[in-house]
C-alpha atoms as one frame of an Amber mdcrd trajectory, in Angstrom:
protein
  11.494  -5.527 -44.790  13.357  -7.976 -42.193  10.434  -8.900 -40.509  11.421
 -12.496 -39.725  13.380 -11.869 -36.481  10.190 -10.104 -34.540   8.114 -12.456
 -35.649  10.213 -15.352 -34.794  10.654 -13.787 -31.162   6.630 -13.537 -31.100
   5.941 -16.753 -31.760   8.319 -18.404 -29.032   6.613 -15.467 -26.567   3.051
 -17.190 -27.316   3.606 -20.873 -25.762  -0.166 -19.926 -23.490  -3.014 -22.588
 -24.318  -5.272 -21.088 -26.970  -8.699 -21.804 -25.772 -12.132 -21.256 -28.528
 -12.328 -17.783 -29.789 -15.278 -16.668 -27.621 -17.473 -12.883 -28.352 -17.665
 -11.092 -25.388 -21.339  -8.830 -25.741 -20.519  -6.625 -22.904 -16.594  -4.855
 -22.704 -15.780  -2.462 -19.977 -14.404   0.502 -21.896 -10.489   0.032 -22.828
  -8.118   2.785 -21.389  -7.314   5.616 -23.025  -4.334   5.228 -25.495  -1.396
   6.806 -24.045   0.686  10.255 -25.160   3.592   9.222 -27.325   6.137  11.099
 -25.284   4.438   9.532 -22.472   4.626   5.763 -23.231   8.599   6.501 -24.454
   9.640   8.722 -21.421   7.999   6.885 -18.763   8.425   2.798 -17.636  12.586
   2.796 -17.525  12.662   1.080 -14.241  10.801  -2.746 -13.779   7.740  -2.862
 -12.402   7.730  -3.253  -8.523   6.059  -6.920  -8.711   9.261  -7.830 -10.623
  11.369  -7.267  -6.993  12.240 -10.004  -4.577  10.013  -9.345  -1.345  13.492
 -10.895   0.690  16.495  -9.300  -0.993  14.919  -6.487  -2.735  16.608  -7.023
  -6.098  15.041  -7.245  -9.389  14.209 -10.296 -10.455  15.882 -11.712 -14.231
  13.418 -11.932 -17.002  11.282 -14.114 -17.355  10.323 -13.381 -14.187   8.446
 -16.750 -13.758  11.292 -18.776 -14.015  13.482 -17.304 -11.771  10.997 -16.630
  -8.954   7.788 -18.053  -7.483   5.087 -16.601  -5.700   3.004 -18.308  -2.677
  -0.630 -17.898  -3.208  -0.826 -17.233   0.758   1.024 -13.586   0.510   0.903
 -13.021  -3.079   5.017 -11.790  -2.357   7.526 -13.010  -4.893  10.587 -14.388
  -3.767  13.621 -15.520  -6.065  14.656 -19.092  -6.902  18.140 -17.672  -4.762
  16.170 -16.888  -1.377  13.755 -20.122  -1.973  16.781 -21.747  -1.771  18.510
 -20.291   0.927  15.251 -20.343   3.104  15.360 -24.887   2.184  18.827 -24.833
   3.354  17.632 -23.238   6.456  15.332 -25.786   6.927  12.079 -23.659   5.851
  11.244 -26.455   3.198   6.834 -26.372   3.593   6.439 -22.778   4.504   6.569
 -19.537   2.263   9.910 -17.738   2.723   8.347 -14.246   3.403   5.131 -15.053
   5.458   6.098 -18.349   7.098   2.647 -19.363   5.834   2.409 -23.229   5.744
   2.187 -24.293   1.209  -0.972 -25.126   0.660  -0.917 -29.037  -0.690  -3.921
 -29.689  -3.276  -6.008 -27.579  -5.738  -8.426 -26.943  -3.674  -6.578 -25.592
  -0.677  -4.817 -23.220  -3.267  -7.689 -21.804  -4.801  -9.307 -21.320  -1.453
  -5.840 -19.133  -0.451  -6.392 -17.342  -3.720  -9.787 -16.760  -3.381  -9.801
 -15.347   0.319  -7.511 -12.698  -1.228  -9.338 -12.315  -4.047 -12.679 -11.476
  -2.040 -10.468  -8.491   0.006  -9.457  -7.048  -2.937  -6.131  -8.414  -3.468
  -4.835  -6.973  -7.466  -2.284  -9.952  -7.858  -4.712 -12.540  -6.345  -7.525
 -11.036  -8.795  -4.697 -11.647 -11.958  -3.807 -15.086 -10.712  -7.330 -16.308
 -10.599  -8.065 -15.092 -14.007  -4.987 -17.101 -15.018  -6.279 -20.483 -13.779
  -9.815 -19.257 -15.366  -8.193 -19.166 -18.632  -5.956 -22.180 -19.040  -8.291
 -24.305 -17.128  -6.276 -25.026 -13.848  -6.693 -25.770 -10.076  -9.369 -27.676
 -10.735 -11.405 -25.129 -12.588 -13.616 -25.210 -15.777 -11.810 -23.099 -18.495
 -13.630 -19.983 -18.689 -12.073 -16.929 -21.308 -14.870 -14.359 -20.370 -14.523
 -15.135 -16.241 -10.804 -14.334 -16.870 -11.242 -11.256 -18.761 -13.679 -10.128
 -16.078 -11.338 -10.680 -13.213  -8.144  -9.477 -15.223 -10.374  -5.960 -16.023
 -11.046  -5.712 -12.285  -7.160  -6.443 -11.585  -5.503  -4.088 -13.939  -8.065
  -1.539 -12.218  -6.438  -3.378  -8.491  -3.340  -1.375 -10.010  -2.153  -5.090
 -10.938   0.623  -4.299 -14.330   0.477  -8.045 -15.271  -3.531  -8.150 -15.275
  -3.159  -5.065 -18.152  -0.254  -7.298 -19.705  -2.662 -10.384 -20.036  -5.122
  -7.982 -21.026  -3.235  -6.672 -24.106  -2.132 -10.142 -25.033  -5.207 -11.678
 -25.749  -7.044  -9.138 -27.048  -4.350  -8.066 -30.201  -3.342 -11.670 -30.709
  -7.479 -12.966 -30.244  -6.348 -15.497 -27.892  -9.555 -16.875 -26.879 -11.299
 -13.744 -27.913 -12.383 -12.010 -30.769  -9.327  -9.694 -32.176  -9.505  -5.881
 -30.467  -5.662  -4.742 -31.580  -6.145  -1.247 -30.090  -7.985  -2.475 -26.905
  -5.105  -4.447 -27.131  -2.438  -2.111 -27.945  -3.612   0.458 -24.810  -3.784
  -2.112 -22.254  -0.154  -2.872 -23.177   0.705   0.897 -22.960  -0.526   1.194
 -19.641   1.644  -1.730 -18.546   4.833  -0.509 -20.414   4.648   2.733 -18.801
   4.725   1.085 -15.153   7.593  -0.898 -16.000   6.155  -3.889 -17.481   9.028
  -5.491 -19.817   6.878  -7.689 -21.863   4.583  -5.418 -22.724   7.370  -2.987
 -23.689   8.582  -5.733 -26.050   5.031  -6.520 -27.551   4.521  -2.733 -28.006
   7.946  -2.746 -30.233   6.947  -5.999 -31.995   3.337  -3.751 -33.259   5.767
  -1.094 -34.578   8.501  -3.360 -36.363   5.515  -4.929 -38.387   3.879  -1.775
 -39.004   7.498  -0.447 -39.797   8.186   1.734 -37.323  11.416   0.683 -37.132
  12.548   3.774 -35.222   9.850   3.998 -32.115  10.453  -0.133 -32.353  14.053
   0.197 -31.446  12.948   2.845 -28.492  10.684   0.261 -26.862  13.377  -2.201
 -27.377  16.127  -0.094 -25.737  13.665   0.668 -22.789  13.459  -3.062 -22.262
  16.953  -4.351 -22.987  18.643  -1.696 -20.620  15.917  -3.246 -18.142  18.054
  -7.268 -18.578  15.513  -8.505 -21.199  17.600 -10.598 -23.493  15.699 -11.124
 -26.061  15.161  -7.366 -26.437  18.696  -7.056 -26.743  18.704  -9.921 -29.559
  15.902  -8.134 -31.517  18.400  -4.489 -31.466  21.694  -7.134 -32.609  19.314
  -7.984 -35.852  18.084  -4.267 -36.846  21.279  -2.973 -36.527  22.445  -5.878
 -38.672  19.524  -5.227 -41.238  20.912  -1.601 -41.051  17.276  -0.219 -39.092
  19.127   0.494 -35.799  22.513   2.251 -35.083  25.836   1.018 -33.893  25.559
   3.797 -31.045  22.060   2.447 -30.320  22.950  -1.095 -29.972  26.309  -0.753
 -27.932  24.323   1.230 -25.369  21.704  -0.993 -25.580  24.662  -3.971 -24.991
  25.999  -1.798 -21.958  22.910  -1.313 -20.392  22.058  -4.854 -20.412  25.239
  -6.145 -18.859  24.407  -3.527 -16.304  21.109  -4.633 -15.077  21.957  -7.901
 -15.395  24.970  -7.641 -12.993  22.722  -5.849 -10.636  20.453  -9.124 -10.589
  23.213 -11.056  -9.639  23.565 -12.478  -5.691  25.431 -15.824  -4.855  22.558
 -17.461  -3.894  21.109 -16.957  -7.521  24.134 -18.453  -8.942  23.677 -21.566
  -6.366  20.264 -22.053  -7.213  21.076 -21.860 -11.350  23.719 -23.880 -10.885
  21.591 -26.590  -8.994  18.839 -25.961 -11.239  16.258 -24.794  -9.092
């Protein structure tokens, strides 16, 4: 079995700060798994968080490199309109809101937590974030996180159900629940979540699947994800996916990732921002 690429590729995806394994006594029930069909026919288009709030286009995986989001609108705008909106002389005010940038911990967490307390889904996934590597200011906490990431992926917030699904299969911070795991990742994959399409792919490679892994992987690579794409080039190399299957794969991919393309995310690349 050629199980060394996946693996390889899941080890560079887990770069989060593992905190103590902690038992949680009380788990809000996990969602139900979904239908096979389901989870393979649905989730071809990116999830609408992964769209710039200014110029409407998809935003390259990973999305967090390539974009930021202010904690005053919870709106993500690419590293091309950030810098577009500096060169316009918008340098200490979000892009989409005109919200002055909070400076400090504490003035952040205060923005996130006003949104939090109205219900906000994204603000409710953020704070579990800083909750669960210990940021803003904040104690680490794995069970607050969980508890706010459950109440965001029920906000309708993909990302929340991705976090979710990561710690729970993996036991990052929490005792291992790999299908508590598995259907949180489902329920982002079918809303367009690309990392979670990839994780899903990486269960069924080791459990050799090899043909519903190639599936999840087409889903994602024809979505830009790179190393997606990669992960196809190496089973059809080890003979587990088809030449048909990869060049679409390889078209696909080009295609999205053209589609991503504006000059003012080639500026900011090419200055690095």
């Amino acid at each position: 079995m050629a199980a060394t690429p996946p693996r390889a590729i899941a080890a560079a995806m887990d770069r989060r700060t593992v905190p103590p394994k902690l038992t949680l006594t009380e788990r809000p029930e996990p969602p139900a798994p979904a239908h096979p069909r389901r989870l393979m026919e649905s989730g071809h288009d990116r999830a609408q968080g992964d769209t710039c709030t200014i110029c409407y286009l998809y935003v390259e995986s990973p999305v967090g490199k390539h974009s930021k989001m202010n904690v005053c609108c919870m709106k993500r705008v690419c590293n091309g309109c950030f810098l577009a909106a500096h060169q316009r002389g918008l340098l200490d005010r979000c892009p989409f809101c005109r919200t002055a940038i909070p400076t400090g911990d504490a003035a952040e967490l205060a923005m996130i937590q006003k949104r939090v307390d109205r219900g906000d889904a994204e603000a409710t996934q953020r704070l579990g974030n800083q909750y669960y590597h210990g940021e803003l200011g904040l104690v680490k906490d794995v069970p607050r996180a969980i508890e706010l990431w459950t109440r965001a992926a029920e906000l309708g917030s993909v990302d929340a159900h991705n976090d979710l699904g990561f710690v729970y299969y993996y036991g990052h911070g929490v005792e291992v629940d790999k299908p508590r795991g598995i259907r949180h990742c489902q329920q982002a994959a079918i809303k367009g979540h690309v990392e979670s399409r990839l994780y899903l792919g990486l269960v069924d490679y080791d459990n050799e699947d090899y043909k519903s892994a190639v599936q999840h992987w087409m889903i994602s690579a024809m979505m830009g994800h790179e190393d997606s794409l990669n992960l196809i080039k190496e089973m059809f190399k080890e003979g587990q996916a088809s030449k048909a299957q990869y060049a679409e794969a390889l078209r696909g991919h080009r295609d999205a990732v053209e589609e991503m393309k504006s000059p003012q995310r080639e500026e900011a690349k090419r200055l690095g921002v």
